[in-house]
N, CA, C and O atoms as a GROMACS GRO file, in nm:
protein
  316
    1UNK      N    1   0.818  -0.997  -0.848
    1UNK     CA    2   0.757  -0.879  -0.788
    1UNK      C    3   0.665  -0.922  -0.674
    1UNK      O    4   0.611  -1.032  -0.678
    2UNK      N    5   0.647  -0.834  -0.570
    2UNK     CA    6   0.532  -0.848  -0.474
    2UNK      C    7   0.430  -0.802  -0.492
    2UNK      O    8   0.423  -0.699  -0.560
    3UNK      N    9   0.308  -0.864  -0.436
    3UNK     CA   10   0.216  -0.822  -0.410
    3UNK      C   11   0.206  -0.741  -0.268
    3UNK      O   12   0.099  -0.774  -0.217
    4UNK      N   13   0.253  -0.676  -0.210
    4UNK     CA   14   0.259  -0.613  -0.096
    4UNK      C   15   0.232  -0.519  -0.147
    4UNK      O   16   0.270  -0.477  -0.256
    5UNK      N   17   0.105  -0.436  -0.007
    5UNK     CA   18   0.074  -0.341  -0.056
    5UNK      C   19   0.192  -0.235  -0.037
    5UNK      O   20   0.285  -0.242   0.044
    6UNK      N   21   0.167  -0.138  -0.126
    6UNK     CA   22   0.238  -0.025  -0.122
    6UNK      C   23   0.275   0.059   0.018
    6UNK      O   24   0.389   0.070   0.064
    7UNK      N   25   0.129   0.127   0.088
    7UNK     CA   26   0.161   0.146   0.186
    7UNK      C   27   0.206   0.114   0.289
    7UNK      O   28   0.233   0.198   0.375
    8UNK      N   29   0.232  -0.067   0.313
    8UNK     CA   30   0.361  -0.109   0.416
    8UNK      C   31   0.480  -0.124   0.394
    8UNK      O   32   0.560  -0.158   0.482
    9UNK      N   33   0.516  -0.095   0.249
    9UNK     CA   34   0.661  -0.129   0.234
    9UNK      C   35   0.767   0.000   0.308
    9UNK      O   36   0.758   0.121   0.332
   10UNK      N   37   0.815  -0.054   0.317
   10UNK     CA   38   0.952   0.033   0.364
   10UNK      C   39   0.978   0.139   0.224
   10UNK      O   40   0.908   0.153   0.124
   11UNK      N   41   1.124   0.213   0.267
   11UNK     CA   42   1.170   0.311   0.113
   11UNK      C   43   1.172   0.208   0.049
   11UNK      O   44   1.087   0.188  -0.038
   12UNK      N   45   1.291   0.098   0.080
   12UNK     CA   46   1.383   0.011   0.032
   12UNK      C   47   1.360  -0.087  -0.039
   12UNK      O   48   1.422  -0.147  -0.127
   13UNK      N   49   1.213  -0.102   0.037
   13UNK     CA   50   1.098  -0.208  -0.026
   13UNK      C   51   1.071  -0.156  -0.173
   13UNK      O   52   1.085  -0.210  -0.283
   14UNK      N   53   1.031  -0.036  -0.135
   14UNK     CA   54   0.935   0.024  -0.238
   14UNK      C   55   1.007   0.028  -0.359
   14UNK      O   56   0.952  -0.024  -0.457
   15UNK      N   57   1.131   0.086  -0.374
   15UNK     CA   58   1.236   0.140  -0.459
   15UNK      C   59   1.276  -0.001  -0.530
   15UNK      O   60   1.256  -0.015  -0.651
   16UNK      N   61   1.324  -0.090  -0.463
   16UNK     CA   62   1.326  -0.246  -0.519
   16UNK      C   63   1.204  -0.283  -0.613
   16UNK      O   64   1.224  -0.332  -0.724
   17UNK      N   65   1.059  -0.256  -0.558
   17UNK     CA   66   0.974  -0.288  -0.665
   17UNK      C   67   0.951  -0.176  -0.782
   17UNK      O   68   0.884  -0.207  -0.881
   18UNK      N   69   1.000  -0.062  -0.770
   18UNK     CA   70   0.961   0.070  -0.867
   18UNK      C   71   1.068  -0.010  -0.950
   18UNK      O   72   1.028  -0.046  -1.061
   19UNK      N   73   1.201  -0.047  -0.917
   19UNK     CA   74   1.304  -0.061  -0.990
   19UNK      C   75   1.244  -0.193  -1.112
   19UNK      O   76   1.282  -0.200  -1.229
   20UNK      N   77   1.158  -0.274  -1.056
   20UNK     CA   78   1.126  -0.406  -1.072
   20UNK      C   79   1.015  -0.384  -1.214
   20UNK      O   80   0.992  -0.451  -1.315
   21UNK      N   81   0.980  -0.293  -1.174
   21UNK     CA   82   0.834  -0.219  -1.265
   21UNK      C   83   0.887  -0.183  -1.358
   21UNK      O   84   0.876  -0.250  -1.461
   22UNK      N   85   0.965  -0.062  -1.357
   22UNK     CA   86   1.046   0.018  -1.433
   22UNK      C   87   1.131  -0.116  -1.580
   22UNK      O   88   1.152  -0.113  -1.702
   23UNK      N   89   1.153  -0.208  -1.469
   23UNK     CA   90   1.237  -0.331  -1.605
   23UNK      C   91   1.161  -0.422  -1.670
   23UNK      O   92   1.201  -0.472  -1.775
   24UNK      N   93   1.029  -0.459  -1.607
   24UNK     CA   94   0.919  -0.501  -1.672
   24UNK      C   95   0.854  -0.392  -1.829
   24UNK      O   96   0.812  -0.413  -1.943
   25UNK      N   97   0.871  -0.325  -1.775
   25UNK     CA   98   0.806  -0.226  -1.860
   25UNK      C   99   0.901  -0.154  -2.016
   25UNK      O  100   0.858  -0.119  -2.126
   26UNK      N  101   1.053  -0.156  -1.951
   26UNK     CA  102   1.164  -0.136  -2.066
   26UNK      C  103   1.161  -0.191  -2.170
   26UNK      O  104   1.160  -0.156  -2.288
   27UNK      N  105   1.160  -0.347  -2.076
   27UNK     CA  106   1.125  -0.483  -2.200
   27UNK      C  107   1.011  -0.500  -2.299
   27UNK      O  108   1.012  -0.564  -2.404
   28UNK      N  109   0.909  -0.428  -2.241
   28UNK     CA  110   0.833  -0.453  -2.387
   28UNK      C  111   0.735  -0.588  -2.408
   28UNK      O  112   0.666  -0.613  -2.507
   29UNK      N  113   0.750  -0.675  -2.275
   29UNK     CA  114   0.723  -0.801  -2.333
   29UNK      C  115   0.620  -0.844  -2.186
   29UNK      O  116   0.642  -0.941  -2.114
   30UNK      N  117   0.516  -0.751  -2.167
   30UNK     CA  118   0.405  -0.776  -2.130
   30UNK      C  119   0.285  -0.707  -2.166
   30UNK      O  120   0.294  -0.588  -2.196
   31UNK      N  121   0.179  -0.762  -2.169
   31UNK     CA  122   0.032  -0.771  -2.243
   31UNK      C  123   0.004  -0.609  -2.184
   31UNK      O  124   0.046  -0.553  -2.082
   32UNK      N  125  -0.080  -0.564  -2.290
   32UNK     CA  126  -0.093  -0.406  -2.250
   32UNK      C  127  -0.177  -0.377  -2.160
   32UNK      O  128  -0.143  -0.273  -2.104
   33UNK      N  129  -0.318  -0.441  -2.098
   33UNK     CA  130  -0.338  -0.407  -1.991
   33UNK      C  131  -0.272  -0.466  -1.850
   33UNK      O  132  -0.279  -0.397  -1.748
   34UNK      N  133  -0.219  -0.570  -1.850
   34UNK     CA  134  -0.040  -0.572  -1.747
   34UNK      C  135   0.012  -0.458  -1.772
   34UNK      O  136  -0.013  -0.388  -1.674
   35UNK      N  137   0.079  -0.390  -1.861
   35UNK     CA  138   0.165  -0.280  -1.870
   35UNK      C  139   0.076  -0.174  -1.789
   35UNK      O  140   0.092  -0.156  -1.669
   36UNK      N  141  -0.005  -0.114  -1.855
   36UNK     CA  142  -0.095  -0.027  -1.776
   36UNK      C  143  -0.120  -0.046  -1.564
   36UNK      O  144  -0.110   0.029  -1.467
   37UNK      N  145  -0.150  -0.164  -1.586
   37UNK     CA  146  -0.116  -0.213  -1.424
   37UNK      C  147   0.014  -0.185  -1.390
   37UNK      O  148   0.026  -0.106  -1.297
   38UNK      N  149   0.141  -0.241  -1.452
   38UNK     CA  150   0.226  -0.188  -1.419
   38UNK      C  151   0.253  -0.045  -1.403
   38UNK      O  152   0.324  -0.006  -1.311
   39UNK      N  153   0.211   0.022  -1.470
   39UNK     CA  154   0.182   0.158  -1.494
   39UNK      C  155   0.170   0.209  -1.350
   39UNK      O  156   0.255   0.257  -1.274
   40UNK      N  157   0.029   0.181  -1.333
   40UNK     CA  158  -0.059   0.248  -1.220
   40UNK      C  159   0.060   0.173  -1.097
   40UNK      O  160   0.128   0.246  -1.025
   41UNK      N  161   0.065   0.061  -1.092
   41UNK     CA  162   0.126   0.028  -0.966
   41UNK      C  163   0.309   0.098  -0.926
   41UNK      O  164   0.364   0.071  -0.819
   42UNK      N  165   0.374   0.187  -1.035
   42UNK     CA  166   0.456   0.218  -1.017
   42UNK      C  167   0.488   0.366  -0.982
   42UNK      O  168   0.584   0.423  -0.931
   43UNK      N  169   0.336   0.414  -1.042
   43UNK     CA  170   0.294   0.558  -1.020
   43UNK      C  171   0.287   0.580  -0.853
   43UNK      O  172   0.338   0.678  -0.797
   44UNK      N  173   0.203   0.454  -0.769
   44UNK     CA  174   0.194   0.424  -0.654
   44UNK      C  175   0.352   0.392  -0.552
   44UNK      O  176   0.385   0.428  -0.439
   45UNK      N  177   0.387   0.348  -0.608
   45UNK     CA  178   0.552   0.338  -0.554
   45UNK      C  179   0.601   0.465  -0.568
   45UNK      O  180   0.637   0.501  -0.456
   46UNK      N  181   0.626   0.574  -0.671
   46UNK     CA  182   0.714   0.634  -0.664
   46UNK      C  183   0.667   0.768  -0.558
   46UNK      O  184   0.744   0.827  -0.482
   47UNK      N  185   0.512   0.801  -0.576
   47UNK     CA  186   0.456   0.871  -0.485
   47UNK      C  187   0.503   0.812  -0.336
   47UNK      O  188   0.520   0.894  -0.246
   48UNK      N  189   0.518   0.699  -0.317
   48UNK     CA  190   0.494   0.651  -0.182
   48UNK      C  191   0.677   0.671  -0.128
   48UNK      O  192   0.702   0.675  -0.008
   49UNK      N  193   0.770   0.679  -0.214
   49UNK     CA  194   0.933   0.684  -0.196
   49UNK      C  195   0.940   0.819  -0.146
   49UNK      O  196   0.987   0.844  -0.035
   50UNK      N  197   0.872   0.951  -0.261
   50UNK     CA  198   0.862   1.066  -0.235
   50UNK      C  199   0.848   1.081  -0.132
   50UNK      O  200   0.945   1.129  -0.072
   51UNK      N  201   0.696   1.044  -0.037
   51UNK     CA  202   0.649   1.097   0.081
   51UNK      C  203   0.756   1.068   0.189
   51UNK      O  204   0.798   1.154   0.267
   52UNK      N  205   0.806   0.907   0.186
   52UNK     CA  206   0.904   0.879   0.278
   52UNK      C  207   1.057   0.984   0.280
   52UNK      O  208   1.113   1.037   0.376
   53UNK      N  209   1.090   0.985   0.138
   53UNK     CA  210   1.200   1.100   0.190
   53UNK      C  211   1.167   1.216   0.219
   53UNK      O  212   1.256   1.283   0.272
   54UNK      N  213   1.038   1.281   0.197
   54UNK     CA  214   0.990   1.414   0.259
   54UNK      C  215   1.001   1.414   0.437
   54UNK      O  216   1.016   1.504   0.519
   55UNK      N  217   0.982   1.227   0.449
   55UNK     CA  218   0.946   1.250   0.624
   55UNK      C  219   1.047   1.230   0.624
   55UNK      O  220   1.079   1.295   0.723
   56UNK      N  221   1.166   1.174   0.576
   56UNK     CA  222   1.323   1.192   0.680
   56UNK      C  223   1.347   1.309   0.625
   56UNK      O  224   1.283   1.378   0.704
   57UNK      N  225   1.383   1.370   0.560
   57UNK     CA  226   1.434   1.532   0.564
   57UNK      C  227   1.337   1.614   0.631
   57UNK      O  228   1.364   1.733   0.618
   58UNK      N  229   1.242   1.594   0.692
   58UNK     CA  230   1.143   1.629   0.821
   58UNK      C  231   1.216   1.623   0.947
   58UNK      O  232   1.217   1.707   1.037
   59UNK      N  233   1.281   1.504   0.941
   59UNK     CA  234   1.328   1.409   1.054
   59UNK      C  235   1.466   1.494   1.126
   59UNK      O  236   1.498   1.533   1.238
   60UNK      N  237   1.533   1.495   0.966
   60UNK     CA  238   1.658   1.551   0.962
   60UNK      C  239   1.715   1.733   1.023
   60UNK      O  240   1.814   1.791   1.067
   61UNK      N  241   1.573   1.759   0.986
   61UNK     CA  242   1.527   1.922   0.965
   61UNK      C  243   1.547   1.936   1.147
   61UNK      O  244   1.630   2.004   1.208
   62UNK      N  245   1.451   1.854   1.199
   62UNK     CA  246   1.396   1.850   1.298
   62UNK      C  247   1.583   1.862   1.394
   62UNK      O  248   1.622   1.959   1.459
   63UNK      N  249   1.647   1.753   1.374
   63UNK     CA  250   1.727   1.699   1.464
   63UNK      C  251   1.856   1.871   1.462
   63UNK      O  252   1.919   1.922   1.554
   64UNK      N  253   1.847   1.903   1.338
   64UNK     CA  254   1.909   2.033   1.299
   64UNK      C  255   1.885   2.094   1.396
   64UNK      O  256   1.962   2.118   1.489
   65UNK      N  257   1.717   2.141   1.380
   65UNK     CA  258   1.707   2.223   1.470
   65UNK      C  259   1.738   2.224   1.611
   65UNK      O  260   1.758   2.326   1.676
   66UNK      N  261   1.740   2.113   1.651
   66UNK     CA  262   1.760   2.087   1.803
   66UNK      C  263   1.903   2.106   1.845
   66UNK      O  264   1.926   2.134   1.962
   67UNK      N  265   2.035   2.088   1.727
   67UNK     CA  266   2.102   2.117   1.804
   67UNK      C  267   2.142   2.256   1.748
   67UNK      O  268   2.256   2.297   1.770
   68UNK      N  269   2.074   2.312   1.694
   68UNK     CA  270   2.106   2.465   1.708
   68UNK      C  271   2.188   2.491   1.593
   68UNK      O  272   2.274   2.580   1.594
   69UNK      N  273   2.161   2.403   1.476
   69UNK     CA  274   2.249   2.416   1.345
   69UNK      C  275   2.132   2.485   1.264
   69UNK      O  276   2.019   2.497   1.311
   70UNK      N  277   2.165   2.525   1.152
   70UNK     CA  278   2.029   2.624   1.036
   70UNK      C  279   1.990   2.498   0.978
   70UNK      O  280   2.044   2.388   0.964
   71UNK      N  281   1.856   2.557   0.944
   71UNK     CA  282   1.780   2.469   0.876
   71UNK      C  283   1.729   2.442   0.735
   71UNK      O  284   1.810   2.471   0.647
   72UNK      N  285   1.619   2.396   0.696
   72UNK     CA  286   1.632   2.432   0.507
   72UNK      C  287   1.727   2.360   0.432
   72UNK      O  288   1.845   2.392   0.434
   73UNK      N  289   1.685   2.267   0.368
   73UNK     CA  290   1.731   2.221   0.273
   73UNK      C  291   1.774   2.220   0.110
   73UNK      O  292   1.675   2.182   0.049
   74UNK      N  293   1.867   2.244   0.032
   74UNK     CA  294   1.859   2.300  -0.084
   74UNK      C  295   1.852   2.178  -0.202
   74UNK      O  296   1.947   2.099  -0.200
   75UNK      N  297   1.772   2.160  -0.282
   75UNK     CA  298   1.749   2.108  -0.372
   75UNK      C  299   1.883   2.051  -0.486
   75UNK      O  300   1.908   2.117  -0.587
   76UNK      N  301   1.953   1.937  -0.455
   76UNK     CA  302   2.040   1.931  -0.566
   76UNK      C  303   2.061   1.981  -0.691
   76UNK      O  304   2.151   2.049  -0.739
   77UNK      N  305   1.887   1.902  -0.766
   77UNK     CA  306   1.887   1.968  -0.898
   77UNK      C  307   1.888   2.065  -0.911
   77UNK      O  308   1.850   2.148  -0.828
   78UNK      N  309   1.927   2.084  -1.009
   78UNK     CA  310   1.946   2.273  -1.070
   78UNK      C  311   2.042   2.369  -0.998
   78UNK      O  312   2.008   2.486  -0.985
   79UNK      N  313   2.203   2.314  -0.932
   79UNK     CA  314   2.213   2.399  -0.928
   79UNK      C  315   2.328   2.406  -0.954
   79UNK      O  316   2.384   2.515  -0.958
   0.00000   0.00000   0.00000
């Protein structure tokens, strides 16, 4: 795992270490305040993946609009 902070990683970055957290944590086989760190530090990744795909479907929204296609995006889940 890295120590890089959260807020410079890339998605790709980020998602690689959530993934990294996520298998640390399955296993069972680190000390409980590590786990808890892991905890907090994955809570921080997944917020930080969120925001990034909010700004490309921003991005995306945007480029829509420009060429004169509709806009609005519909939510996979649920439907």
């Amino acid at each position: 795992m890295t120590d890089k902070p959260v807020a410079e990683m890339s998605f790709e970055e980020a998602m690689a270490a959530l993934e990294a957290v996520v298998s640390a944590l399955e296993k069972g086989e680190v000390p409980l305040e590590q786990s808890i760190a892991l905890y907090d530090r994955g809570a921080a990744l997944k917020a930080h993946c969120a925001a990034k795909l909010a700004q490309a479907e921003e991005k995306v929204e945007l480029i829509r609009a420009k060429e004169g296609r509709a806009v609005g995006t519909t939510p996979v889940e649920g439907l």
